[in-house]
N, C-alpha and C positions, 0 to 999 in steps of 0.2 A: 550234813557234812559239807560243809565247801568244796568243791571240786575245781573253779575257776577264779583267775586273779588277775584284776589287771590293778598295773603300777603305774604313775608317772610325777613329770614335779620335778623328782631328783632323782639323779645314778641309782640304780640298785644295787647297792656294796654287796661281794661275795656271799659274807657272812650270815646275811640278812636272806639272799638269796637260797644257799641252800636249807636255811631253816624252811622257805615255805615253796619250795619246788615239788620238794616228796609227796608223793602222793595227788598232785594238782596240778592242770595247768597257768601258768602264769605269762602273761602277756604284759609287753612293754609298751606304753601307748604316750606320743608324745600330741602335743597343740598346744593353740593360744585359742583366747576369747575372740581376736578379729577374724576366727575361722571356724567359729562354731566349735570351738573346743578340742575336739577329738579331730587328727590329722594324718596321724601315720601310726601303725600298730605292727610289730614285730609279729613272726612266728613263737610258737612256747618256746617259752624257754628252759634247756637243760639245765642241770646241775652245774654248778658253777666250775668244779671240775674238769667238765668235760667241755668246755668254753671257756676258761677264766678272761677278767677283764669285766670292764664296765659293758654292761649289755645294750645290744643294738635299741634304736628305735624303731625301727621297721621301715615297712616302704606305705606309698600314701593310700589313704585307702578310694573306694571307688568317687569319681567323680572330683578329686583331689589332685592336683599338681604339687611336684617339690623340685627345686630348684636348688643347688649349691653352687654359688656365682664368686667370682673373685668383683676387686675394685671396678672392674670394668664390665659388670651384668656380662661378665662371660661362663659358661659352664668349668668347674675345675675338673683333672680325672679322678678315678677314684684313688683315694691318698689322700687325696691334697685337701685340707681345712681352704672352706670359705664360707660366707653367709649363709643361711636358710631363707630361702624366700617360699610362701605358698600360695597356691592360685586356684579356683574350681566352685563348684556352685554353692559352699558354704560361707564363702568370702563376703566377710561385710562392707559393706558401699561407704564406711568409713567414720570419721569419732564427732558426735554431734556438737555443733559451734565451735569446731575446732579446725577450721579449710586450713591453716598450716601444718599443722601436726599431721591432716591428714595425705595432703600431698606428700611429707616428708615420707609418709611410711606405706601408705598406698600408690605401686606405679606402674605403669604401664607392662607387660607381659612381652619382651621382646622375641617369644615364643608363640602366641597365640594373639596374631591381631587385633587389637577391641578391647581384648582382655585386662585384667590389672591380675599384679599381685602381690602381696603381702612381706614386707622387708620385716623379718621376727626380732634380727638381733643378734640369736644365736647361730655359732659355729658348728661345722657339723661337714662329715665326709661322709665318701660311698665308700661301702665296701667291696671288694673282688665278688662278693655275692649280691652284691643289687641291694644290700641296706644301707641306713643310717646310722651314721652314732655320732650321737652330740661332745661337740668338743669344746664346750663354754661358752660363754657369750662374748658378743664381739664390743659392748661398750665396759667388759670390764677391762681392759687392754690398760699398760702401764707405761712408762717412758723409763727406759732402763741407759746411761750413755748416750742419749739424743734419737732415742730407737725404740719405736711403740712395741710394744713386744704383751703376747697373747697368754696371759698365764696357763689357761685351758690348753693351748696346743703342749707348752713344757711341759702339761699334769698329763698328759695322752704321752707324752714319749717317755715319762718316766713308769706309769702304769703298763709299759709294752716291756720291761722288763720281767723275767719270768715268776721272778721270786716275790715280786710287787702286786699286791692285792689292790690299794690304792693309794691316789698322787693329791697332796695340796700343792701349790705353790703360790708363794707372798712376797710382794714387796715390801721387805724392810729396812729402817731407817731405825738404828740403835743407835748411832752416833750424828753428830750436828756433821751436813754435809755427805754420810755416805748412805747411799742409797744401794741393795743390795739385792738380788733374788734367790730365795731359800727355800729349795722343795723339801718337804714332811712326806716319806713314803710309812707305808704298815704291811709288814708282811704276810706275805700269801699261808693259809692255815697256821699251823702251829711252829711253823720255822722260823729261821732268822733270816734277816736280807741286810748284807755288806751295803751300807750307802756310798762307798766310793766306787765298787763295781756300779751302783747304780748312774751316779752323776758319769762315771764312764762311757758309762753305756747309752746313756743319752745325749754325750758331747758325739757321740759319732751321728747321730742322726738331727742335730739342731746345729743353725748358725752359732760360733764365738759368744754374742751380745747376748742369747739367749740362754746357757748353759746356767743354770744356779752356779753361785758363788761356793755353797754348799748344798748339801743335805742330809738330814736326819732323817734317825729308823726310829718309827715310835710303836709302843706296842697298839693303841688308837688313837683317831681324832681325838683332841677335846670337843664334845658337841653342847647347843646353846640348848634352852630347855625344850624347844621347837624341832630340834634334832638338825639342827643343821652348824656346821663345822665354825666354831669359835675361834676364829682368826685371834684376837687379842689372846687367848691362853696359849697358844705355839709357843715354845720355847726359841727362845732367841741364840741360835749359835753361840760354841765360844771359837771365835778365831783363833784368839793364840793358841789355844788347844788344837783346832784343827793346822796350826802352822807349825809346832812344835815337831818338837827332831832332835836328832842329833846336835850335839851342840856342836858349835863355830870351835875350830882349832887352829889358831894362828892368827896373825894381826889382820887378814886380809879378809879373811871370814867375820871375823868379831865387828870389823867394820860395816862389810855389807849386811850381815845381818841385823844389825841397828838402822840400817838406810831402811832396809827391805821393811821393818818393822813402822819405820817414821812415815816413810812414803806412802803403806795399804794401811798405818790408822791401827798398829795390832801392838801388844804388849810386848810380844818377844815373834823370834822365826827362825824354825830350826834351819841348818846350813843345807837342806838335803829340798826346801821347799821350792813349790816351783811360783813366780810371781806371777806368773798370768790365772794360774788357779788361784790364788789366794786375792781373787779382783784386780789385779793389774792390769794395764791397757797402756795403748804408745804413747798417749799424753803422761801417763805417770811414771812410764819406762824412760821421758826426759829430768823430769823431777829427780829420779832417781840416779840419775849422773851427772845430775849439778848438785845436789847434797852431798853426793859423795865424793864428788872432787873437794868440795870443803873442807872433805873431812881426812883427805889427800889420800884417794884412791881413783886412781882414771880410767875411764874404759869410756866407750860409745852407746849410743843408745840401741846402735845394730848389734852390739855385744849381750844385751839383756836378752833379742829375741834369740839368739842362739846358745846363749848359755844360761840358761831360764832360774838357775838355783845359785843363792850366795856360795855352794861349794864348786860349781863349774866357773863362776863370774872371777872366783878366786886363781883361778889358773888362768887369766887372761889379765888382768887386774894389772896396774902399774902403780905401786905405791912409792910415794917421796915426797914432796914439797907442794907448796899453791904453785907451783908453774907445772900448764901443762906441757905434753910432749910436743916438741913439733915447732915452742917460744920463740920467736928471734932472742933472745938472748944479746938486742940492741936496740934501738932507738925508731920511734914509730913515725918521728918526725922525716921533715924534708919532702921531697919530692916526688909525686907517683907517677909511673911509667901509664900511660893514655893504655887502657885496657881494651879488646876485640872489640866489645859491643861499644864504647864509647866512640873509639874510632868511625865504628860502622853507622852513628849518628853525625859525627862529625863533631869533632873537639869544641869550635865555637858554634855549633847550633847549641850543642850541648852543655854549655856554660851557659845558654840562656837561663835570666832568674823565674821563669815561669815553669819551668822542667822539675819538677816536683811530685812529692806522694805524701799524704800524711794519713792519721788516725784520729780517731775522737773517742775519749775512754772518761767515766765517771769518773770523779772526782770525791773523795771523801770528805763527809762534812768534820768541817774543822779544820781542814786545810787552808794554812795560811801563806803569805808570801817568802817569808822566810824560808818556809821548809820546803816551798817549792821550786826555790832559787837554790838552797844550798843540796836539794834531789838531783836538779838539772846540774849544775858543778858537777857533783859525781859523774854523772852522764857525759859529761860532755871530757873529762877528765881520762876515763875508761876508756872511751871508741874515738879513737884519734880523729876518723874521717869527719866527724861532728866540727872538728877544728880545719876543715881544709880549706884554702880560697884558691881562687884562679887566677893566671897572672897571662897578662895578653900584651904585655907589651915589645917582647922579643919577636924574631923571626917567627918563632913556634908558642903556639899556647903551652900555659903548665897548671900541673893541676899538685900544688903545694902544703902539704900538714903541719900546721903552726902546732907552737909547742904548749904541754898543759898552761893553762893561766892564761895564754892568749886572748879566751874567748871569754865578754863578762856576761854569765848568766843570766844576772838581774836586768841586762839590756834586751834580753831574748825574748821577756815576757811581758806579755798584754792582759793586762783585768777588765774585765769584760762585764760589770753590774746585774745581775740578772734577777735579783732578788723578787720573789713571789709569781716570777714566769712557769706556767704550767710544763711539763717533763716533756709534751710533745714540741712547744716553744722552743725549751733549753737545746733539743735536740739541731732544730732548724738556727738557732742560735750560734749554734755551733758549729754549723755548715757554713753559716758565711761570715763566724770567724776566720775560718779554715780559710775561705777562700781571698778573705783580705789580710790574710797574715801571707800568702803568697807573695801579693804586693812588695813584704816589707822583705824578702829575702836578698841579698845581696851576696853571691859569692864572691867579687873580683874583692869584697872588704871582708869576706869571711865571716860573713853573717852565711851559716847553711842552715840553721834551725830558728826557727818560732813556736814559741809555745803561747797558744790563745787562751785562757782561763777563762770559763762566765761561770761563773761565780753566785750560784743558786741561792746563795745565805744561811744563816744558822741551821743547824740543823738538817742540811739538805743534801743528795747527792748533786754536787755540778757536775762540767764537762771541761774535760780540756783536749784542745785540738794540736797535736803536733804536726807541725810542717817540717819536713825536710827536704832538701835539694836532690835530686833523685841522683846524683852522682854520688851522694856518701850514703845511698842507704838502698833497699830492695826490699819484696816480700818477705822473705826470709827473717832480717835484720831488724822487721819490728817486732819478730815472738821473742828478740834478745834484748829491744830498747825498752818496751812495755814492763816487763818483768824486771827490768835493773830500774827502771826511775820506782818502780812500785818500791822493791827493796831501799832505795836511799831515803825515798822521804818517808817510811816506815820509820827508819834506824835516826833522823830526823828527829821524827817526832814522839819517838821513846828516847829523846835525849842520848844516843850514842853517834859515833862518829860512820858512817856511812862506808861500810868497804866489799865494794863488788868484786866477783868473783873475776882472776884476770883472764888476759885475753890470749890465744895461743898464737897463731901467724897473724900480721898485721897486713892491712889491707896493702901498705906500703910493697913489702916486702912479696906480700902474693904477688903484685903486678911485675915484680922485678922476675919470677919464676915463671910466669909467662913470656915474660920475654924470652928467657932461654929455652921451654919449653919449644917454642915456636920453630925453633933453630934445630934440634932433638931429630934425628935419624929415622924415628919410629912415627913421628909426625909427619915428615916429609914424604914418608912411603905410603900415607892415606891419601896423597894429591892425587893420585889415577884415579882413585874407589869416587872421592869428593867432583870428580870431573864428572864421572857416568851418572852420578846421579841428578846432577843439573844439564846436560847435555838434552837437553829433550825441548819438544815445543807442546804446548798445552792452549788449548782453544782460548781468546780472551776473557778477560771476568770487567764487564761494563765496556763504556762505548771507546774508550783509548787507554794510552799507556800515561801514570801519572809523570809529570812536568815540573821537576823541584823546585824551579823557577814560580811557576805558577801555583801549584796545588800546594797550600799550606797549611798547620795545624787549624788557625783562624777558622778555616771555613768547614771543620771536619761536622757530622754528625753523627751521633752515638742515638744507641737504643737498647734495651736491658730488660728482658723477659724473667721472670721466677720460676722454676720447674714446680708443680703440684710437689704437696710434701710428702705421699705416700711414695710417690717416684723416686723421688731425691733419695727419701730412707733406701731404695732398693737399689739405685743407680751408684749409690756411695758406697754401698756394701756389700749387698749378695750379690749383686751383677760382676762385680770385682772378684770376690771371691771364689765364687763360680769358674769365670774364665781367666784366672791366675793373672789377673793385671793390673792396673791402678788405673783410676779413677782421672788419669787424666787419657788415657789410650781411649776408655770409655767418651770421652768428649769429643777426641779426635775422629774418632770413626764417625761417629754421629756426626759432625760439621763436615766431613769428607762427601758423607754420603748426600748432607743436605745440597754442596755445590754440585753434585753430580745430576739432582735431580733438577737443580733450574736448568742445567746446562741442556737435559735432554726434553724439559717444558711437561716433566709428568709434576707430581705432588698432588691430586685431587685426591683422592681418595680417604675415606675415612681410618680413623685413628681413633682405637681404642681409648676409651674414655673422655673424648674430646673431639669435637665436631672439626669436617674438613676444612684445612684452611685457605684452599684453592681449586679452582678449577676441577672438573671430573678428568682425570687421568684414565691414561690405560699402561698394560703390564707391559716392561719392554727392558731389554738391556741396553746396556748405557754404550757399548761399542764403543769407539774410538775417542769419545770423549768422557772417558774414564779415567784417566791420565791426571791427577793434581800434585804441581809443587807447592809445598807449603814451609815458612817458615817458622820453627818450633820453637817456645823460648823456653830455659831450662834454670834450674838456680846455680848452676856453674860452677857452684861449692865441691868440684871433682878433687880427687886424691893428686898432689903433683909432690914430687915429692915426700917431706915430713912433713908436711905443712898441717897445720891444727887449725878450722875452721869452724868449729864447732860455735863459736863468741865474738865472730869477726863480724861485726857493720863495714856495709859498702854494698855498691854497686857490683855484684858477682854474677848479674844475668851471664847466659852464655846464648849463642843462637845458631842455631843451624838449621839448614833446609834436609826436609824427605820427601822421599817422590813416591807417589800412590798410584797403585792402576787396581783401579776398579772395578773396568770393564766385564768381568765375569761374575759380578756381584746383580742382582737383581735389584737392586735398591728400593724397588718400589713397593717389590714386595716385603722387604725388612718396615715400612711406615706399619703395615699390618699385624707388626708383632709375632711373626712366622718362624721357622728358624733361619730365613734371608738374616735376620735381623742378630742372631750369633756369628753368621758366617761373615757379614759387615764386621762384627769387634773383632775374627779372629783373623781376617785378613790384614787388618789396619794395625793389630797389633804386631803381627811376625814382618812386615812390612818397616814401621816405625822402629823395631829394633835391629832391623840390620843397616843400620848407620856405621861407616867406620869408625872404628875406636868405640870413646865415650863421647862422640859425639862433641867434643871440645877443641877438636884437630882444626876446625874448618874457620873457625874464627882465628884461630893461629898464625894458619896458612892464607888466610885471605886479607887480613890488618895487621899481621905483626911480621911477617916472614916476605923480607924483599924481593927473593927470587920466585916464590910462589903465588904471592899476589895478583901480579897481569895475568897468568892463566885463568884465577879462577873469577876474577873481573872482566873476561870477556865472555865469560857465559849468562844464559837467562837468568833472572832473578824469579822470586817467587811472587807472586802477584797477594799470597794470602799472609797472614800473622796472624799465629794462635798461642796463647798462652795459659794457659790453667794456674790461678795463684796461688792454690790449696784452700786448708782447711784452717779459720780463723773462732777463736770461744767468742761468743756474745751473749746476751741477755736476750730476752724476750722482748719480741715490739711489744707484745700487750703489758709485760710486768715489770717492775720498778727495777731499773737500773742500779746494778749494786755497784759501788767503788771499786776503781781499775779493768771494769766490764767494757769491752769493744760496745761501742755506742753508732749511732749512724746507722743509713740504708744501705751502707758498703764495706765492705769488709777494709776494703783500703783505699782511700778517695787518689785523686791526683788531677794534675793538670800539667798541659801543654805550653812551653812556648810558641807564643802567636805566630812567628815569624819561623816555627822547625818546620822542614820539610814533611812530607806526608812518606811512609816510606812502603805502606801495603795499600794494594786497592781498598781490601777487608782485613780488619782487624777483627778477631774474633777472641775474647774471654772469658774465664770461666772463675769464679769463686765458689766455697761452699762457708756459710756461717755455721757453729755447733750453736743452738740458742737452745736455751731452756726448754721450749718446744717443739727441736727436733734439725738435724739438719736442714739446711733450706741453701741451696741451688741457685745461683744467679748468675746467666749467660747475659754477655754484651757484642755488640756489633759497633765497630767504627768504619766508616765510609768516608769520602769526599764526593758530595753532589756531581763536582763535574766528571766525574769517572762513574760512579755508580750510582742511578739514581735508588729515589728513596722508596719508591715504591716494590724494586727488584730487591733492597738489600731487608726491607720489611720479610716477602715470600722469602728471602735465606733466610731468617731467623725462624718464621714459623716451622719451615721445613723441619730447620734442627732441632726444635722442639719436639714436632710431630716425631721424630726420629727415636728421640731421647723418651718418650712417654710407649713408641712401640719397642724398643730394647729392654723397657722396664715391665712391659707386658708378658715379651718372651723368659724375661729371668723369670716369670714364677710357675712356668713350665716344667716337669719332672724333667724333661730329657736333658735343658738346657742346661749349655756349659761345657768344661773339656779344656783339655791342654791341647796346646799346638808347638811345635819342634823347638822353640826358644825358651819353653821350659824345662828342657834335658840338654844342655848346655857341652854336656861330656860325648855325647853323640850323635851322630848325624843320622835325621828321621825326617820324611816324606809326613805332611796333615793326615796322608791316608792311614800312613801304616802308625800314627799316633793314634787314630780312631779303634785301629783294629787294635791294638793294644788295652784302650780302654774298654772295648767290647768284652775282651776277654776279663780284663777285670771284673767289671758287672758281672758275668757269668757268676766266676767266682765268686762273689761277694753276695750274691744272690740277689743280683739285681740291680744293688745300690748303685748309683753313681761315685767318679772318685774326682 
């Protein structure tokens, strides 16, 4: 009679279990061949019953080490999914003629000196009881939205449901282009299990990106003749089933529910659905309000995240005509009033023809001249500022919008032969198109755009480089130019006439509302708040104060670091999410903290995942030179008025200074990934948003408003410039470039004229690329030598890195994370007594984090 059982291989499913539990005991035993096989063996195991769930592994057995490490060979706690590594006397010395492979997966024991251990693969957590249990492998991982995402850890949150006996989950692709994640549960015994209670139930314990799109209850696996779970026979969702509803009643429903349905890819969507369950996201939450203005229904894209269903969207909804709210309702042309931040470069520096930003985006084969002249026409026809030139002959420079037709496209564009140049050529090809089409811009004749063409040949994708004059355009203004040239020479060359969606306030008309803005009662009463906060003196940054005379763009030098991409994934997303902020607050604190640390000469110390990149430091607070003004650039596209900005090109930066103190912040101990390193983002966040107003006041009152001017021109300026550009779609460096894909190592190139003055000691930016393999991170530094040499503004950037790589540490900490008093807006709260708030949550909640 058998009395005892051991298992391993694969999960022991319920069902299976308690057939051979009775009467016997049964033991769960997991390993690998590079460990002698047999690794770690579980206690018996009860009836499934009386445990349900996939059953432990156990803990190691004698003379065996186990190890669950995150990215950083750090231990996780118990919870938390990370690697398996093992170590101990059955450990083999490694895979014969094979010294790569075996380095890659045999390594050093950061626990037991001498030692090595075993990198397996698999995922796997501790339990509150001191065991294991395997939570999938870590090379099956998928790219879900630009975000590697663990199937095994979803099939563990969905299996912790109660009613859930066990979890598949797959990445599916039923349609060209969408890619989807859909978990397959099987109910516990003979019951039934609700899979939207499940997918619920799981959205509370998993990041947004990782939620299934769906999931189904089936009564079992399909399994392969081997017994293991036949991925291809899943059943394939039906969307429109699962989006179906109520139907749409009234014009404003009927509407959005055909957007709703065009935009997530689905047949029909009841009026009652919600679009981020149904695969929605903020990229297609824009889609979705530029189809539907087509379709002459208006709302915002802030409007979708708060009224999530085509029957809430419809009580917000403004239906009538293609003009949106907000239109001048007159003429685009004529002359723009000199805007804050133009002022604050200086009218004629800033007429320089070298003042510029462009793009470089694939080009579709079979694109010819024609249709790329009469794409730019539209273009240039649609966004007035494309049309503006500068005129310097008066007292005062002007900066004047000639009228449609003025500008002749076909003069704009350069062909570029490129025929049979390999895709990494075409790329650098294109770079210094980009950079000689600079050359040819001319605003005082109202040349503000170039378009470079190389021209790959039949069949190819090429590249085309646009330049614009940085006075008629911004980061912003190419996710609007990119996507209209795409549509006209689409509409082109399907033989229709090209008509882009129009434009609501004109760039014209915006600068005229700033000037009365500036004038505005409720702006002038920010001049005190705007005073105290540049009122201060702050240690210097390098050996003097720049000399506009002397210190020019010509001699600047720049440097540009890539964040690791596991980071980036974390620093873009759950680091955000976590501490209620955006992804640029995350930058700013990190680059605050980095200048605090040259200031006080620590940085040595090691940094999780990444060796020290300076000197051996010691632990110390930053004291009196804690203190940073900085100035912050913003897209400036604020509400004034009715104004409609949503379609408007132009120059809308906005910029203002905030002042940081540090000095109670340990910083040195945030490089260690500690919780120093949350108390860094929550400081710099609640700090960065108590700027008066929207922060739009100070360029008002400082360039446009003559009374309040000389006040705020007798105070210090900010020594630093920080700008975050966002988040730009691209292609993969490694994979072929697909037509109208962001091309290039930059998300948005640009260049200086020679002759502008320098206007920060440090310039500091930030972009992130979405590439087919994953967000990817790219911080930059601008200097000028004779102020900051190169070897000091090198240590700031590594600092900021080391910063940015331990914040990325500490997000994957259980504890990490938390609101602070500027996310309760209606109430006035003390950090502490927001903590004790959240404590008591936790209680309640049994633990969880909110």
């Amino acid at each position: 009679m058998l009395r005892v059982l051991i298992v391993g291989g694969e999960p022991l499913p319920d069902e299976l279990r308690g057939q051979w539990t009775a009467g016997r005991e049964v033991y769960s035993e997991y390993g690998v061949t590079e460990a002698t096989v047999a690794s770690t063996v579980s206690h018996p195991l009860g009836h499934p019953l009386d445990a349900p769930g996939t059953p432990p592994i156990g803990r190691p057995i004698a003379g065996t080490g186990a190890y669950v490490l995150d990215a950083f060979l750090h231990p996780v706690p118990p919870g938390a999914v990370g690697e398996l590594y093992l170590s101990g006397v059955g450990l083999a010395r490694g895979y014969l003629s094979r010294p790569g492979l075996t380095a890659q997966r045999f390594v050093a024991c950061p626990f037991a000196p001498g030692q090595r251990m075993y990198r397996t693969g698999d995922l796997a957590r501790w339990t509150d009881d001191g065991e294991l249990r395997y939570a999938g492998r870590a090379d099956a991982q998928v790219k879900v939205r630009g975000f590697r995402v663990e199937p095994g850890e979803i099939e563990a949150a969905l299996a912790g449901h109660p009613e859930v006996g066990r979890a598949v989950v797959v990445l599916r692709q039923d349609r060209e282009g969408e890619r989807r994640l859909v978990g397959y549960v099987v109910p516990r015994g003979s019951g039934g299990v609700d899979p939207e209670l499940v997918r619920a139930y799981a959205a509370k314990e998993l990041p947004g990106h990782m939620v299934p799109a769906a999931v189904l209850a089936l009564d079992a696996l399909p399994a392969t003749h081997n017994g293991k779970v036949d991925i291809t026979a899943l059943p394939a969702p039906d969307f429109a089933e699962l989006s179906s509803g109520r139907a749409p009643q009234g014009a404003a429903e009927e509407i959005l529910c055909a957007m709703f349905a065009e935009v997530l890819g689905l047949e029909r969507v009841g009026a009652d659905a919600n679009f981020f369950t149904l695969g929605g996201d903020s990229i297609t939450s824009m889609q979705l309000v530029s189809r539907a203005r087509r379709a002459g229904a208006f709302f915002g894209a802030q409007d979708v995240f708060e009224h999530r269903s085509p029957a809430a969207l419809a009580r917000v909804v403004r239906l009538g005509d293609r003009t949106p709210h907000g239109a001048d309702g007159g003429t685009d042309e004529g002359e723009v009033v000199w805007t804050p931040v133009m002022r604050a470069l200086g009218e004629r520096a800033a007429m320089g023809p070298g003042f510029t930003q462009w793009v470089v985006i694939g080009t579709p084969p079979g694109l010819d001249a024609d249709t790329l002249t009469a794409g730019l026409r539209a273009l240039l026809d649609a966004h007035a500022m494309l049309r503006a030139r500068t005129e310097a002959d008066g007292p005062e420079p002007r900066l004047v919008v000639g009228r449609r037709g003025s500008v002749d496209a076909a003069e704009l564009i350069t062909r570029i032969d490129a025929t049979g140049e390999s895709a990494q050529d075409l790329d650098e090809w294109a770079d210094r198109a980009a950079r000689e089409a600079v050359l040819r811009l001319e605003p005082r004749s109202g040349v503000m755009l170039q378009a470079a063409w190389v021209d790959a040949g039949a069949g190819r994708v090429g590249r085309l480089a646009l330049v614009v004059h940085h006075l008629a355009v911004d980061g912003v203004s190419w996710r609007i130019l990119v996507p209209d040239l795409r549509a006209a020479c689409e509409a082109v060359a399907a033989g229709r006439q090209p008509r882009l969606d129009p434009v609501g306030t004109s760039f014209r008309r915006w600068s005229r509302l700033l000037a009365q803005e500036a004038a505005a009662r409720h702006r002038v009463a920010e001049l005190d708040d705007w005073t105290r906060v540049l009122d201060t003196r702050e240690p210097p940054l390098g050996t003097r104060e720049l000399d506009p005379e002397r210190d020019i763009a010509e001699g600047e030098r720049h440097r540009s670091w890539v964040v690791p991409p596991q980071q980036t994934a974390t620093l873009t997303a759950r680091t955000p999410a976590l501490f209620h902020c955006g992804v640029h607050e995350v930058l700013l604190a990190t680059l605050a903290g980095a200048v605090v640390l040259g200031r006080s000469g620590s940085g040595g110390v090691a940094v999780p995942g990444r060796p020290a990149s300076h000197g051996a430091g010691t632990h110390q607070r930053t004291g009196s030179d804690g203190t940073i003004l900085l100035d912050v650039e913003g897209h400036g596209r604020k509400p004034v008025g009715d104004a409609d900005l949503l379609r408007t090109v132009g120059w809308f930066t906005s910029v203002h200074p905030i002042r940081l103190d540090l000095a109670a912040i340990d910083v040195t101990r945030a490089l260690e990934g500690g919780p120093a390193a949350g108390t860094l983002l929550k400081a710099v966040k609640e700090q960065a948003r108590a700027v008066p107003g929207d922060g739009l006041g100070y360029g008002l009152l400082r360039h446009l408003n003559p009374d309040t001017s000389p006040v705020l021109a007798a105070l210090p300026v900010p020594r630093i410039g920080f700008n975050y550009l966002g988040r730009f779609p691209a292609g993969s460096r490694e994979g072929a470039l697909a037509p109208w894909q962001m091309a290039g190592q930059d998300a948005i190139g640009g260049s200086s004229d020679p002759a502008m003055p320098t206007l920060h000691s440090l310039e500091a930016s930030a972009a992130v690329r979405d590439t087919l393999d994953g967000p990817e991170l790219t911080i930059t530094l601008t200097w000028h030598p004779a102020v900051l040499d190169d070897a000091a503004a090198d240590r700031l950037g590594r600092r900021w890195l080391d910063l940015l790589a331990g914040l990325a540490a500490h997000t994957t900490h259980p504890a990490a994370g938390g609101h602070t008093p500027s996310d309760f807006p209606l109430i006035e709260l003390a950090q502490d007594e927001v903590e004790q708030f959240e404590a008591i949550a936790a209680e309640l909640e049994g633990g969880r984090t909110w």
